[in-house]
C-alpha positions as CSV (number, residue, x, y, z in Angstrom):
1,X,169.2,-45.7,-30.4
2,X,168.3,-44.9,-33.6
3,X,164.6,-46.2,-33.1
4,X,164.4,-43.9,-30.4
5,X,165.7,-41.1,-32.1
6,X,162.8,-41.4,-34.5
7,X,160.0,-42.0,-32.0
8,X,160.7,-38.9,-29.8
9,X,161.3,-36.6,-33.0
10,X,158.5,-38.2,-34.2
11,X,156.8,-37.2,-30.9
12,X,158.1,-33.6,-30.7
13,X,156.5,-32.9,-34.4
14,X,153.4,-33.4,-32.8
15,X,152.7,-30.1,-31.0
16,X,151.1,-31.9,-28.0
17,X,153.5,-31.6,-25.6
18,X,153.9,-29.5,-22.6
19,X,157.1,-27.9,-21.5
20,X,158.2,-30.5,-19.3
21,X,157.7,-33.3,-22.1
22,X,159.4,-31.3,-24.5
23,X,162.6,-31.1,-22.2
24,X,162.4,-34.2,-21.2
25,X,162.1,-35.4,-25.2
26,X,164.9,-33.0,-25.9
27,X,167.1,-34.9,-23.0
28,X,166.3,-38.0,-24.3
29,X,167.0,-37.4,-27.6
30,X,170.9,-36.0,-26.9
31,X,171.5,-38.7,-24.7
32,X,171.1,-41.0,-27.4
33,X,173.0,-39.3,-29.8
34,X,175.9,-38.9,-27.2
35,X,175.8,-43.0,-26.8
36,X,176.2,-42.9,-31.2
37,X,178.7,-40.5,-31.0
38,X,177.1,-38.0,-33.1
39,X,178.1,-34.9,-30.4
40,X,176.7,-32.2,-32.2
41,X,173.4,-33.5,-32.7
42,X,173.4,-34.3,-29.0
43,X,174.5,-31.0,-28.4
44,X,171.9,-29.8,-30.6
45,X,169.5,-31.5,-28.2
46,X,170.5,-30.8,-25.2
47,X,170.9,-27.3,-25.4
48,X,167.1,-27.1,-26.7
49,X,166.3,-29.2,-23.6
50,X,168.2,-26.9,-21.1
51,X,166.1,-23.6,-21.6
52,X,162.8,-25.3,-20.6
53,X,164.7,-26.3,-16.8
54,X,167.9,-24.6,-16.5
55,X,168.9,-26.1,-13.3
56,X,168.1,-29.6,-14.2
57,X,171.3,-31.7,-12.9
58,X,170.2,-34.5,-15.6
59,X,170.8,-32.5,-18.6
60,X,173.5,-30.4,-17.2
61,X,175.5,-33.9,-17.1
62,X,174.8,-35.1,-20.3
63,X,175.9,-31.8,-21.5
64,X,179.1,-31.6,-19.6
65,X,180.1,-35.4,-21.0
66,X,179.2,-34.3,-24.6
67,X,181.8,-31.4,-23.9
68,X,184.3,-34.0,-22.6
69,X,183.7,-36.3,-25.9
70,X,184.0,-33.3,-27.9
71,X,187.9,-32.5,-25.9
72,X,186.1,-29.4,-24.9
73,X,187.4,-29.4,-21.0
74,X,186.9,-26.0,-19.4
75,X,182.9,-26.1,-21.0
76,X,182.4,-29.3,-19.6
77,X,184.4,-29.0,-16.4
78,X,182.2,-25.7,-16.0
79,X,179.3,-27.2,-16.9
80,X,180.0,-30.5,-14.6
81,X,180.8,-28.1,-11.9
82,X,176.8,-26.4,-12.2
83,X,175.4,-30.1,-12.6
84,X,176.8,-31.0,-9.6
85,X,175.7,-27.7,-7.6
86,X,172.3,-28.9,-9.2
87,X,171.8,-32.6,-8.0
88,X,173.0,-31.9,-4.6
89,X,170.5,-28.9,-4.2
90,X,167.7,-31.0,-6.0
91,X,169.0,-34.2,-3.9
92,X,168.6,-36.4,-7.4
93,X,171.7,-38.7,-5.8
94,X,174.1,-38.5,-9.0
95,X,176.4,-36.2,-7.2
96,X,179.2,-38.8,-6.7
97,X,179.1,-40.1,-10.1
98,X,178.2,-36.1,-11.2
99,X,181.8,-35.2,-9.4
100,X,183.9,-38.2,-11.1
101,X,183.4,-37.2,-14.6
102,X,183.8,-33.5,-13.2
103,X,187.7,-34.5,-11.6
104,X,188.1,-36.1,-15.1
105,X,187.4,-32.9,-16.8
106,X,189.8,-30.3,-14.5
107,X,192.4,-33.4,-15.1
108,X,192.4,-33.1,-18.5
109,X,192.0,-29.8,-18.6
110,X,194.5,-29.1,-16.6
111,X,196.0,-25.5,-16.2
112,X,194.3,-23.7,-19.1
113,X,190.9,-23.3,-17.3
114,X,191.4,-19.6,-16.1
């Protein structure tokens, strides 16, 4: 992961990218910090990548299991909860595995969400 880390900085440095390479850099980026652990890098990441496509269901669920790791459960419930609306709208087919990690979230969270 680390490797990758580098390269895509690296990559983003450049100034060559459009929008959509930037997000998708960005995504890239946070998803391999969230498999090191390092949440608040990947959180870092993410939330750079999210402005460029705020609806995409892809970074929305990386986000929400980054909250989860982080035993923030009513953020990522929430945001689990919009990356769900988002795949089934987009059709991207994550919405079962979107919705598992979701029930983990309210379970955990329990009552203290609203």
């Amino acid at each position: 992961y680390d490797e990758a880390i580098e390269r895509l900085m690296l990559a983003l440095s450049m100034d060559n990218l459009d929008n959509k390479e930037k997000q998708v850099a960005n995504h890239k980026i946070g998803q391999a910090f969230f498999h090191i652990k390092a949440f608040d890098s990947a959180l870092e990441y993410l939330n750079t990548s999210l402005p460029f496509d705020p609806d995409n269901s892809e970074v929305l669920f990386t986000l929400g299991k980054v909250h989860l790791a982080m035993g923030e459960y009513c953020i990522a419930a929430e945001t689990l909860s919009k990356a769900r609306h988002a795949d089934e709208y987009a059709g991207n087919g994550q919405t079962k595995e979107i919705s598992k990690w979701l029930q983990i979230a309210r379970i955990s969270a329990g009552k203290s969400c609203r």
